[in-house]
Structures are given as structure tokens and as C-alpha cells.
N, C-alpha and C positions, 0 to 999 in steps of 0.2 A: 526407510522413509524418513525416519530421523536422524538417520547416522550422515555423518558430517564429511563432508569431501573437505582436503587438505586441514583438517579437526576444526574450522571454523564454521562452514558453509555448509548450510542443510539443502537437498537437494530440492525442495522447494524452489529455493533461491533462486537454483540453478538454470533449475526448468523455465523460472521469468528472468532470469537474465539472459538466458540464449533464444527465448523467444518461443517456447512451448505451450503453448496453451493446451494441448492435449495432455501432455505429462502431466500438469496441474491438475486435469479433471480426476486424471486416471489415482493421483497420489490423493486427492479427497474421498472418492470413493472407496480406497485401500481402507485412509484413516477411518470413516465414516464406521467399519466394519467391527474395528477394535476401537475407537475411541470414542468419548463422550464430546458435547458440544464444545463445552469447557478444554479440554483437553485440545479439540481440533485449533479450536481458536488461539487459543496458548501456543500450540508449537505450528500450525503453520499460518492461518490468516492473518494472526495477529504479531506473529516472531519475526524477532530483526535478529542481522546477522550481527558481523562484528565491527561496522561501523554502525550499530543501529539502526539500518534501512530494516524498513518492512521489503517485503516482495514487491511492494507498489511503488516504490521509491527505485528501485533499480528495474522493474521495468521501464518508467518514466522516463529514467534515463539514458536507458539504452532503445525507446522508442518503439516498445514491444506493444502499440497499441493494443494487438487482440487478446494480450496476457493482459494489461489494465481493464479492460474493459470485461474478461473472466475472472478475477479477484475480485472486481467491485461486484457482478455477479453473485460467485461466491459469499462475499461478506454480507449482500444482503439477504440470501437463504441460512446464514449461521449463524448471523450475530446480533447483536441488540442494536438498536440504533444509536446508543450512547458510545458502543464499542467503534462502531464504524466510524462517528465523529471524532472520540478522540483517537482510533488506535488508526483510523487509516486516513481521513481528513487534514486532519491538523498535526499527524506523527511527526517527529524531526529526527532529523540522522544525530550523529556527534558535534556535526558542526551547527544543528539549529534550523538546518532547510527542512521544507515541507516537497511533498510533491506537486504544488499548486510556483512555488516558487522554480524549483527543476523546467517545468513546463513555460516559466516566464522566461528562465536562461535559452533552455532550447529555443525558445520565439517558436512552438508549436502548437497554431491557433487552435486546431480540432481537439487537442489533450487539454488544451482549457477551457476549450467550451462544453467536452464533457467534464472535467472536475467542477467547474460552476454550475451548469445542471444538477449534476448530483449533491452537490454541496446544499442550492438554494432548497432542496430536498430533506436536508437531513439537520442542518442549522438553522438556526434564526439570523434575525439581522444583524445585530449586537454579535453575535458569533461569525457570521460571514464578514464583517466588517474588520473583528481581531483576531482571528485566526487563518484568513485567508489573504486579505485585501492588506493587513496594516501588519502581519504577523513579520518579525525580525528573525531575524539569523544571527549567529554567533560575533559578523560585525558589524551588529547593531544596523542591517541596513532591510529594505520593504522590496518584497519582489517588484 
């Protein structure tokens, strides 16, 4: 469940970048069995690969709606709601994108209308305003 496909990529990853949403359930409830909350949250809901992406960041990308909409699931039965604001809200890869930004590139109204939903959910104003709406990337520019 942790062991790393081609030594980078935990299969986590893998299962939300090809579009599993079952695989995910099935790999939480393994983890669930042998690991603490901490732990879960550490190596999968809240673990980036090796550009830094969470799970949520490369489904976004690859438009895995029902895997985003099962991690944000997930993160809300695991995690704290400070964890889910900073580790999956407002996370950035290496280069500084968010997944709020990813979803501005794709121009995929329905992935932003749920990340704003859930956002207006879990931040403030002051925080949806800098971490969403005004947040930069690594060239300096605003989704």
C-alpha cells in the first residue's frame, strides 16, 4: 500500500491518477486496519508524490472528478479541518499551483464550483480571498 511504483509513486497516487475511486476506498480501509489517523493522513490523504502533488492535485488534473470528490470525502472523515485547508485546499506542487488554480487552467466549471463550495466551507474570507482567489504560483501570476 506504500510501496512505491517505479520508487517514486505510491499507489495511492496511482489509483487517482487513472481514475479509481474504488482502489482508494479499498487502500483506506487496508490502511485503516494497521494504521493510526496520523499515520493515514501522513502517507496517504495528505502525501505528495515527487513533484509534490497531493492525490488531489493529479486527479484535478487528469479530471478524475469521482476520485476528487472521494479524497475530499475521505479528508473530511480523517482529518482536522486545519489539515484539509492547508494540506488539501491551498497545497501547491513544486511549481506553486494549487488545485483551485489546475481547475482555472482546465476551464472546468463543475471542479470549481465544487472546490469553492468546499473551500467557502472550511476557510474564511481573508483565506478564501489569499489562498484561493489571489494565491500565485511560482510565476508570480493569480489563477
Amino acid at each position: 500500500m506504500l510501496a512505491k511504483f517505479d520508487g517514486e509513486t505510491k499507489a495511492w497516487h496511482v489509483a487517482a491518477i487513472v481514475g479509481n475511486a474504488e482502489i482508494l476506498e479499498n487502500l483506506l480501509e487496508w490502511a485503516k486496519e494497521i494504521q493510526t489517523i496520523d499515520e493515514i493522513n501522513k502517507n496517504l490523504l495528505l502525501a505528495r508524490d515527487k513533484r509534490e502533488r497531493t492525490a488531489l492535485h493529479v486527479a484535478t488534473q487528469r479530471d478524475r472528478i469521482e476520485v476528487v470528490e472521494k479524497l475530499w470525502d475521505f479528508a473530511n472523515e480523517e482529518t482536522t479541518m486545519a489539515e484539509v485547508d492547508k494540506k488539501l485546499l491551498s497545497a501547491t506542487d513544486n511549481w506553486g499551483v494549487t488545485t483551485w488554480q489546475i481547475a482555472v487552467i482546465r476551464g472546468d466549471e463543475y471542479l470549481l464550483e465544487q472546490l469553492w463550495e468546499w473551500a467557502k466551507n472550511k476557510l474564511t474570507r481573508d483565506e478564501l480571498k489569499h489562498k484561493l482567489l489571489l494565491a500565485k504560483h511560482s510565476w508570480g501570476r493569480t489563477a
